[in-house]
C-alpha positions in Angstrom: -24.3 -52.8 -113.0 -23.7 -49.8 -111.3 -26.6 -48.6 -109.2 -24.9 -46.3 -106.4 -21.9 -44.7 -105.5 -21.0 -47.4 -103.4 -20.8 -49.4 -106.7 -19.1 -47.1 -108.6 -15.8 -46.7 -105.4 -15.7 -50.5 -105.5 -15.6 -50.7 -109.3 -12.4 -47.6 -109.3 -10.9 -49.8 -106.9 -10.9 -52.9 -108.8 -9.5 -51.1 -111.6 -6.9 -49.0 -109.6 -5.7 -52.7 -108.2 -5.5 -53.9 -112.0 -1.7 -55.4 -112.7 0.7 -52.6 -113.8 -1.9 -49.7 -113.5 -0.9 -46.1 -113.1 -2.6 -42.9 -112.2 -2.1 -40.2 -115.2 -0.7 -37.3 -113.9 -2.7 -35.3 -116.7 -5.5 -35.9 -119.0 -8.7 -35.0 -121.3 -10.5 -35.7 -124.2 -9.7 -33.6 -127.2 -11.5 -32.9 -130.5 -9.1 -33.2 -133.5 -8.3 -31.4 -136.8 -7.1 -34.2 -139.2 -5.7 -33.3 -142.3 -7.7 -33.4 -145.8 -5.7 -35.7 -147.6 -3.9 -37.4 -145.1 -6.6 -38.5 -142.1 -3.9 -40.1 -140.1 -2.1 -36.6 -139.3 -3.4 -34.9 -136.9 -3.2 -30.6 -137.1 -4.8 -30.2 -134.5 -6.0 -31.3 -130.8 -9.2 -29.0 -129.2 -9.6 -29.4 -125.4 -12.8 -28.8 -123.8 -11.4 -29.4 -120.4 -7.7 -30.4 -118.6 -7.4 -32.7 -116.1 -3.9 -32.4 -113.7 -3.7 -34.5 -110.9 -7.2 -35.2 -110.0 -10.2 -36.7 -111.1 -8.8 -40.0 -111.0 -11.9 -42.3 -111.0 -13.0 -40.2 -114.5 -9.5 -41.6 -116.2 -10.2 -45.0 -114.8 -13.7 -45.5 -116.3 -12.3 -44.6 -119.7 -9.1 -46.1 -119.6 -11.2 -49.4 -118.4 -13.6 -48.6 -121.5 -10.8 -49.2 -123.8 -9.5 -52.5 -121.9 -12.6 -53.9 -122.2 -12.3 -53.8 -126.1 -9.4 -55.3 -125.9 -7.1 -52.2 -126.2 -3.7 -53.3 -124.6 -2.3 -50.2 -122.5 0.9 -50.3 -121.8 1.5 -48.3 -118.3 5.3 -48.0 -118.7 4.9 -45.7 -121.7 4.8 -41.7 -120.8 1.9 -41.6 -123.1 -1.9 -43.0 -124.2 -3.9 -41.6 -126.8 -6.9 -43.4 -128.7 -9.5 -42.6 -130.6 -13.1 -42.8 -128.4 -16.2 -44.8 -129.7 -19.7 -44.7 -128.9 -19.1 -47.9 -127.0 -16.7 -46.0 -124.9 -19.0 -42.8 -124.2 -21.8 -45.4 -123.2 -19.8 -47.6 -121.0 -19.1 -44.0 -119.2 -21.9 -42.9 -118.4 -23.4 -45.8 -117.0 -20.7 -46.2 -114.9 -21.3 -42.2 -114.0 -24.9 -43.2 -113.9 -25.1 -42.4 -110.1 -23.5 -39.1 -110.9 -26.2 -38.0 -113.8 -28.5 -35.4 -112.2 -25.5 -33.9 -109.8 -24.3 -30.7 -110.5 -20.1 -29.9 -110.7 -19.0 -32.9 -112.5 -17.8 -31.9 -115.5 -16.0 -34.3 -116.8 -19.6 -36.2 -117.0 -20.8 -32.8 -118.8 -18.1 -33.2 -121.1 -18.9 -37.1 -122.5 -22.6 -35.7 -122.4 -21.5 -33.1 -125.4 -19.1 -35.4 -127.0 -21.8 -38.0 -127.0 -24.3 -35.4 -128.9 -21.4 -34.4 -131.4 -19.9 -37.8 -131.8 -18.2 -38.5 -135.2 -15.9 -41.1 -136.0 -12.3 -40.3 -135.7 -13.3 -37.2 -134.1 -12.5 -37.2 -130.1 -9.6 -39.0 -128.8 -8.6 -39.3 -124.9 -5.1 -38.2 -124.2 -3.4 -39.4 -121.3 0.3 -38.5 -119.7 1.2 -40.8 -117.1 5.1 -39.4 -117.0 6.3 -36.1 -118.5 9.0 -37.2 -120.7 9.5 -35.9 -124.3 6.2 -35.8 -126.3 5.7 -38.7 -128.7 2.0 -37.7 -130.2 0.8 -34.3 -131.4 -2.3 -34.7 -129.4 0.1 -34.6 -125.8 1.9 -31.8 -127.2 -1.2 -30.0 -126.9 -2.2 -31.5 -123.8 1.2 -29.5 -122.4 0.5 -26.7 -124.2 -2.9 -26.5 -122.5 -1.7 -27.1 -119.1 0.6 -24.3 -119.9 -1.9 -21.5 -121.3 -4.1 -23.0 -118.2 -1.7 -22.1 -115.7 -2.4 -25.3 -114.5 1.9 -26.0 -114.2 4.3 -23.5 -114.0 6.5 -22.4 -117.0 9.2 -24.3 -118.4 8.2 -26.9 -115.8 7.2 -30.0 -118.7 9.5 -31.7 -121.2 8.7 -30.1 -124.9 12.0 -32.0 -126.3 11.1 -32.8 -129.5 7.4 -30.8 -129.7 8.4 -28.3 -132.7 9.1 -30.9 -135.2 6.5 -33.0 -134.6 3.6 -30.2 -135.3 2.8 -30.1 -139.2 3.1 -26.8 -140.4 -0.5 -25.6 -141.5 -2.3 -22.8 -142.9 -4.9 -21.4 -140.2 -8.3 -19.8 -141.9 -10.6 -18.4 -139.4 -8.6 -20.6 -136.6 -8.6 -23.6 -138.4 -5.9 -25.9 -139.9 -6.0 -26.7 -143.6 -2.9 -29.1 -145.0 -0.2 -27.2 -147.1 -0.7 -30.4 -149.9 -4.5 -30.2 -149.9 -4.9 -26.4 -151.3 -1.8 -27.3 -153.6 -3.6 -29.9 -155.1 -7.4 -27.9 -155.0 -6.1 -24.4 -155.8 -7.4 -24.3 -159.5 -10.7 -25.5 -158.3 -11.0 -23.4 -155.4 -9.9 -20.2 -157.1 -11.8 -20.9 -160.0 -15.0 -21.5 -158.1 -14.0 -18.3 -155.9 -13.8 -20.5 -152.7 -10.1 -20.2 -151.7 -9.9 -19.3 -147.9 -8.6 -16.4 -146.4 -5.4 -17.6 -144.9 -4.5 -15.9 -141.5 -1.0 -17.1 -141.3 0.9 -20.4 -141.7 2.6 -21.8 -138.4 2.5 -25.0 -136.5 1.3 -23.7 -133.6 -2.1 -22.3 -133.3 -2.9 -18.5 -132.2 -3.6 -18.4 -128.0 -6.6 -16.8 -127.9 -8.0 -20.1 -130.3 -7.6 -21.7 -127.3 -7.3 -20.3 -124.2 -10.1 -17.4 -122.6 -7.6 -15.0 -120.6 -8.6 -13.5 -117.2 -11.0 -10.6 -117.4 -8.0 -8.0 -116.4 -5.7 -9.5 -119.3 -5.9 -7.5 -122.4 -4.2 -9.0 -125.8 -4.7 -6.6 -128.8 -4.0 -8.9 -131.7 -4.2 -12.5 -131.6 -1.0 -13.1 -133.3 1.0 -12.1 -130.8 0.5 -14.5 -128.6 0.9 -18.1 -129.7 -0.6 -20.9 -127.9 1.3 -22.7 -124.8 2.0 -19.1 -123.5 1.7 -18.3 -120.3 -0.2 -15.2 -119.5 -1.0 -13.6 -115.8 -3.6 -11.8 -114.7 -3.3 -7.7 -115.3 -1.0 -8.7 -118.0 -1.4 -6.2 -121.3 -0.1 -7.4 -125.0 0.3 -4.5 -127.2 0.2 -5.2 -130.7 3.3 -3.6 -133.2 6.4 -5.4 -132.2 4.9 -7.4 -129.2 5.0 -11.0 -129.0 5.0 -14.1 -126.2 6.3 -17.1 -127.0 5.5 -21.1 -126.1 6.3 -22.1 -122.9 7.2 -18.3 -121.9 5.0 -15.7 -120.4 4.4 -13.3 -117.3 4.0 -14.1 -113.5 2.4 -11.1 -112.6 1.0 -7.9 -114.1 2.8 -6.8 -117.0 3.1 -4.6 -119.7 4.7 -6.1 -122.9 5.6 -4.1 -126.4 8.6 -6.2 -126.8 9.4 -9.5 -127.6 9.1 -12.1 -124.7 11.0 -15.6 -126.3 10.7 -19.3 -125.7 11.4 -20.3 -122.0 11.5 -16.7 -120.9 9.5 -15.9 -117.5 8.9 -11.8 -117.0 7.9 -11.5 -113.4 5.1 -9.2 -111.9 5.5 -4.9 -112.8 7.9 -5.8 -115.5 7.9 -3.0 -118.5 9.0 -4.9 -121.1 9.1 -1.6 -124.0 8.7 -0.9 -127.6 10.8 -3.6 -129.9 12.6 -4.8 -126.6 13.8 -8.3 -127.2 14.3 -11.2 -124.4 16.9 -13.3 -126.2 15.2 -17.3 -125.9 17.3 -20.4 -125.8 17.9 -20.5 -129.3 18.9 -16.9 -129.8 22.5 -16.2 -127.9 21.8 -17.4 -124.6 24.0 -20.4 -124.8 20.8 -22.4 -124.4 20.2 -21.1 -120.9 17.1 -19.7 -120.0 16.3 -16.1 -118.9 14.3 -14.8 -116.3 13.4 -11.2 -115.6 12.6 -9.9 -111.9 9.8 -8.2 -110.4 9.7 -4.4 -111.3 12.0 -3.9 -114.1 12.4 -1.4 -117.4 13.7 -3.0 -120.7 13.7 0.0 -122.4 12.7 0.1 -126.3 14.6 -1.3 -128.6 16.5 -2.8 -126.1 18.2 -6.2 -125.6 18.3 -9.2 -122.5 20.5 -11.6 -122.8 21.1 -12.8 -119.0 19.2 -13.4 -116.4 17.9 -10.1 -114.7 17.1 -10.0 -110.7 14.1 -7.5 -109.5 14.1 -3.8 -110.0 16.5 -3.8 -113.1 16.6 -1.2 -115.8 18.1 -2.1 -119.1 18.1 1.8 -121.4 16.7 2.0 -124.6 19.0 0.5 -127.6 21.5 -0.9 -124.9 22.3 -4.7 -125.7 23.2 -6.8 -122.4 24.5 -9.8 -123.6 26.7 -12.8 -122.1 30.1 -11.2 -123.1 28.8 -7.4 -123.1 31.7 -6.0 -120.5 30.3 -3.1 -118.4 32.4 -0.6 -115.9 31.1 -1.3 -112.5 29.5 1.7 -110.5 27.8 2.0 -106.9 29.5 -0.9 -105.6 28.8 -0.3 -102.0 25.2 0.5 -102.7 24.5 -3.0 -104.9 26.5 -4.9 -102.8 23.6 -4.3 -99.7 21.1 -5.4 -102.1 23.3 -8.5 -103.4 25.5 -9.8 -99.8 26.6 -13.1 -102.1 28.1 -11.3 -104.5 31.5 -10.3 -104.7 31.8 -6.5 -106.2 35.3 -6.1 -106.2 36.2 -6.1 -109.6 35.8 -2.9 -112.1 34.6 -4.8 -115.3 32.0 -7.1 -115.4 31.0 -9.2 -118.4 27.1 -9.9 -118.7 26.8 -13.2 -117.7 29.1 -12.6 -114.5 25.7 -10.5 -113.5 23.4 -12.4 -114.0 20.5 -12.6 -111.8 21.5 -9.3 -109.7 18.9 -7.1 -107.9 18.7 -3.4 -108.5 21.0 -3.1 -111.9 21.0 -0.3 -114.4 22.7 -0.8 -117.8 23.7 2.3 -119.7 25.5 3.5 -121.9 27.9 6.8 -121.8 26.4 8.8 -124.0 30.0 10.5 -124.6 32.7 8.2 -124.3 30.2 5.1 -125.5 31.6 3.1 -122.5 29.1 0.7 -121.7 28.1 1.1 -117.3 26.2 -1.4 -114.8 25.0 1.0 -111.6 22.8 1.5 -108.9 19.1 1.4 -110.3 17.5 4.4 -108.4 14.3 4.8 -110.6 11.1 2.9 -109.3 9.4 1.0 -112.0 5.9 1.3 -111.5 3.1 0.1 -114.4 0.2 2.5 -115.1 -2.6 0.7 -112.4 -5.2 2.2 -115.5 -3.9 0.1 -117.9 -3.7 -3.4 -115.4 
């Protein structure tokens, strides 16, 4: 029984000081989307709330609630996930029981609602004990949430693996419906005028089904931000040909109307313009991923392909790529701004640049010779709009 809090430190402990047990470095307890036909596949994984690195004692009591059923856990795996039962919400809470009536504990809150939702099959605690490539769906989300939650910083978990192991879905009002379900119900659902409005068909879910942006953070379609992006405070999504990727986002404040791809970081003032693109990891960057500095132009239409240091203009409809060469300008004037690097060269390839403060890439307007100068504009966003 646990009657005070001095009951419920000694019980952590004894279970802390169980053989082979490990502190999870992230965890929760997420409500899942099964599929119609097939219950075993899961389309999606809800979380209420995101544990990373704290709240140990909370993982304990339910990772003790399984062992006490005779669940064997098996520590040396990067992953747990299993489905909760009422036994398992009960044995919680009286082990919280001198927690109840306090205020701020909201892990407690959270097996409070599950406990007045509960269905079977529904709720299932997800635990990562070592970020290694994701073997479940539900820990894909898990990342994803820590992601969206700026709780880690970008491209800082292991996603090996994540894209083919999300079912591909059709998503109605923000919900997953199986592919193989409506193929074998579409007579009766047309027939009986009940076929759903499908939004799109992906397998990842939209952001903003997900995640509730800071107050300054404007997104003007959902679909152009997918879930496990990472968005920063002050940070405006236009809609037309914006998008952000998973696991790629903004730092800082930023204006997007361009395309932001996977593992792409845009850091704080970055204009990203009109049907720019930010090549990702699977799209000409030799698998290397891109970052763009603090207080930089892509201009529309425009293409990154390297890495870009701060205060970095890129013109409208000019392509920087890896092997894009460019006559060098303004060496004395870039080389005060970059000491390490070695200017003495005329032509520059894109990838020999990459990372460089204060570039500007143009093109000749006459001769078509592609340039790489001295970047003498300021960038500054709109402080209105942010």
């Amino acid at each position: 029984m646990i009657n005070s809090k001095d009951d419920f430190m000694l019980l952590l402990k004894q279970i802390e000081q169980r053989p082979n047990y490990k502190k999870p470095k992230a965890f929760g307890i997420a409500r899942l989307d099964r599929g119609q036909l097939n219950k075993n596949k899961i389309l999606q994984a809800s979380f209420g709330l995101v544990n990373f690195e704290q709240n140990y004692g909370s993982a304990a009591v339910l990772l003790e609630s399984f062992m006490q059923r005779g669940v064997e856990i098996d520590f040396s795996q990067s992953e747990f996930v299993m489905s909760l039962s009422m036994a398992d919400i009960d044995f919680a809470l009286e082990c919280f029981k001198p927690f109840l009536d306090e205020d701020g504990h909201q892990n407690i809150e959270l097996l409070k609602l599950v406990k007045d939702k509960f269905k079977d099959d529904e709720f299932a605690f997800v635990c990562m004990f070592e970020d290694k490539e994701p073997q479940s769906v539900e820990c894909i989300y898990l990342k994803l949430y820590l992601l969206s939650l700026k709780k880690v910083p970008l491209r800082s978990l292991n996603l090996n693996g994540a894209f083919g192991k999300l079912c591909n879905a059709a998503w109605s009002d923000n919900k997953p419906i199986e592919l193989e379900w409506l193929r074998a119900n579409e007579m009766r659902l047309k027939m009986s005028n009940q076929y759903p409005r499908i939004d799109f068909v992906d397998k990842f879910p939209r952001f903003l089904a997900h995640i509730i942006p800071e107050d300054n953070t404007r997104i003007l379609e959902s679909s152009k931000v997918r879930m496990g992006a990472v968005l920063a405070g002050g940070t405006t999504i236009m809609p037309g040909a914006a998008y952000v990727n998973f696991n790629a986002g903004t730092t800082g404040a930023c204006m997007v109307e361009g395309r932001i791809s996977s593992s792409v970081v845009v850091g704080e003032g970055t204009d990203v313009g009109g049907g720019a693109s930010i090549l990702g990891v699977l799209s000409g960057t030799s698998g290397n991923a891109i970052s763009v500095g603090k207080a930089c132009l892509l201009g529309a239409n425009s293409v990154t392909g390297v890495p870009l240091g701060d205060n970095c203009i890129v013109d409208a409809g000019i392509a920087v790529l890896e092997g894009t060469k460019f006559a060098l300008k303004d060496k004395d004037e870039l080389a005060k701004l970059n000491p390490n690097f070695d200017f003495s060269k005329e032509i520059y390839k894109g990838i020999e640049l990459c990372g460089l403060n204060g570039l500007h890439f143009r093109q000749d307007s006459q001769s078509g010779k592609m340039i790489v100068a001295l970047n003498k504009k300021a960038v500054k966003l709109n402080e209105a709009l942010h």
